[in-house]
C-alpha positions as CSV (number, residue, x, y, z in Angstrom):
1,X,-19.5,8.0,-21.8
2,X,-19.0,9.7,-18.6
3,X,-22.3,9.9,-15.4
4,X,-21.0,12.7,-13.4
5,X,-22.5,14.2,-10.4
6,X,-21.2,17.4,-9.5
7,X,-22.0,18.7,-6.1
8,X,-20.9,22.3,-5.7
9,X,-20.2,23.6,-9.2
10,X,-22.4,24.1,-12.4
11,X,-22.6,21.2,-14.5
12,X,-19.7,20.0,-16.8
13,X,-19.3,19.2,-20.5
14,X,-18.8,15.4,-21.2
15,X,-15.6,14.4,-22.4
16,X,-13.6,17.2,-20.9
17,X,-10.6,15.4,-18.8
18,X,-11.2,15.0,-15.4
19,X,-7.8,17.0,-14.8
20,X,-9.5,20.2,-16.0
21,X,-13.1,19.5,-14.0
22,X,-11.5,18.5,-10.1
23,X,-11.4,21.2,-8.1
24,X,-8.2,21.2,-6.0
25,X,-8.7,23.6,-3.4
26,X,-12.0,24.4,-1.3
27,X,-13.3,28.1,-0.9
28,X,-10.7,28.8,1.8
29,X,-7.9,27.7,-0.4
30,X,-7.6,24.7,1.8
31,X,-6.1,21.7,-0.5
32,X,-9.0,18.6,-1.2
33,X,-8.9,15.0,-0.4
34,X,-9.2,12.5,-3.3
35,X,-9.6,8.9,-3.7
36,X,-10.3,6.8,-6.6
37,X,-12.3,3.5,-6.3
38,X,-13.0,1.1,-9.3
39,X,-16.5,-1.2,-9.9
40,X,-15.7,-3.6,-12.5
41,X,-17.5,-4.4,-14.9
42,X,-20.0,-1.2,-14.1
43,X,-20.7,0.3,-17.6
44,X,-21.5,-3.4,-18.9
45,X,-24.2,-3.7,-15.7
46,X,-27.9,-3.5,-17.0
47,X,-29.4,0.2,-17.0
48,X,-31.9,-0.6,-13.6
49,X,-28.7,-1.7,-11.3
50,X,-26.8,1.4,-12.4
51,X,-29.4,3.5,-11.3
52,X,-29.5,1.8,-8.0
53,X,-25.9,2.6,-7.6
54,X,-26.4,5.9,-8.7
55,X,-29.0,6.4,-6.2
56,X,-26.5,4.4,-3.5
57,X,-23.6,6.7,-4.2
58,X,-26.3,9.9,-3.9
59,X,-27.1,8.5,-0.6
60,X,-23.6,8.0,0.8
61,X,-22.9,11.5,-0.3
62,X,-26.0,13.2,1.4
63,X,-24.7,11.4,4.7
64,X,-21.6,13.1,4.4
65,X,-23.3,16.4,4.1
66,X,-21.2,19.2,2.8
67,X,-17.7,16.8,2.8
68,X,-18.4,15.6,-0.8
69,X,-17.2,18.8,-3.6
70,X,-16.9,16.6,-6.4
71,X,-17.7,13.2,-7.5
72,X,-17.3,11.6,-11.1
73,X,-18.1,8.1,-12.3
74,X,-16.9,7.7,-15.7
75,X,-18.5,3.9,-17.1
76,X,-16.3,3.8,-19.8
77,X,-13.1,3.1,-17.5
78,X,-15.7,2.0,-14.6
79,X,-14.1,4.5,-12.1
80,X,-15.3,6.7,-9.0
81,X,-13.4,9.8,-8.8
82,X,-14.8,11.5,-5.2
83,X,-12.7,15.1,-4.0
84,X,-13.6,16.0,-0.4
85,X,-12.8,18.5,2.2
86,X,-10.6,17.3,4.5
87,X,-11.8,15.6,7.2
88,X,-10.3,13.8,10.6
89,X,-9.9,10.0,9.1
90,X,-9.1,11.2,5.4
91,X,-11.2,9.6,2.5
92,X,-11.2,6.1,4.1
93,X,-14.5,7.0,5.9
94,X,-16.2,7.9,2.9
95,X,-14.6,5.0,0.7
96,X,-16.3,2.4,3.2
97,X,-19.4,4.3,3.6
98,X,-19.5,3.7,-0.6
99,X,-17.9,0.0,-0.2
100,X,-20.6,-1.0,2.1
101,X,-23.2,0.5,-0.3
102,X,-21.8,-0.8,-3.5
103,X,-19.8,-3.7,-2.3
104,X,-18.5,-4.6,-5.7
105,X,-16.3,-0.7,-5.4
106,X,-12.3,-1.2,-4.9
107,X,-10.6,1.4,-3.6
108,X,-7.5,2.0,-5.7
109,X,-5.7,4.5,-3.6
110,X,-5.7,7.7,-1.6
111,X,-3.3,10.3,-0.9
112,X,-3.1,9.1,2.1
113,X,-2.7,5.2,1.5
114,X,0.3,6.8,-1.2
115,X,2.2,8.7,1.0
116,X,2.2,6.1,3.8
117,X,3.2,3.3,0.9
118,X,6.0,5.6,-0.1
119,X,7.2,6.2,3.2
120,X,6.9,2.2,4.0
121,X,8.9,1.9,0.7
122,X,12.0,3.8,1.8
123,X,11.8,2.4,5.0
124,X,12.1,-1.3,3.3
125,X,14.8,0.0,1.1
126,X,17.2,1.3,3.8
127,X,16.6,-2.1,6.2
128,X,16.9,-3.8,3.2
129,X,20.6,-3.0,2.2
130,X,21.4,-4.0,6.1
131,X,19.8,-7.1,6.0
132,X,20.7,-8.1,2.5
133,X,24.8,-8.1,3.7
């Protein structure tokens, strides 16, 4: 069972994977921002607390007028999928705006947090076979 709100495209058909209904690219061509943050226990919640944060997540997404493309929160894997446009401080922005809104949301990662954590990575492994001698 998948609650998706769709902010720039028709509507989507439920159960079609997510990797066929993100857009990647905005109406210039320009490549998206995506993050992904997880709400345990969401799709177990009772019906009137889900629709509060429905209504929270609408709200956060209004503030950041025109940035939001795509949002998905599937409650069978309790996940927020959000694509953006690009913006000057990434997704993290927008992934606190949510967190202070919905305070049990995690953020599990954004491009940005993964290419800085690979980058951070290589840099521990070449140190590392210096310091390990």
């Amino acid at each position: 069972m998948s609650s998706i709100v769709n902010l720039k495209q028709p509507a989507c058909e439920p159960g079609q994977p997510l990797w066929q209904r993100v857009p990647t690219r905005d109406d210039e061509g320009r490549n998206l921002h995506d993050f992904m943050m997880f709400i345990p226990k969401f799709g177990s919640w009772p019906e009137v607390r889900r629709q509060q944060v429905y209504q929270e997540l609408q709200w956060v997404f209004n503030v950041f007028d025109g940035n939001v493309v795509f949002a998905d929160l599937n409650l069978k894997i309790n996940l927020l999928w959000v694509s953006m446009q690009p913006h000057p401080e990434g997704c993290l922005g927008l992934a606190a705006a949510v967190r202070e809104r919905v305070p049990e949301a995690v953020l599990v990662a954004s491009q940005a947090e993964v290419i800085a954590g690979m980058a951070n990575g290589a840099r521990r492994r070449r140190w590392g076979r210096f310091l390990l001698r």
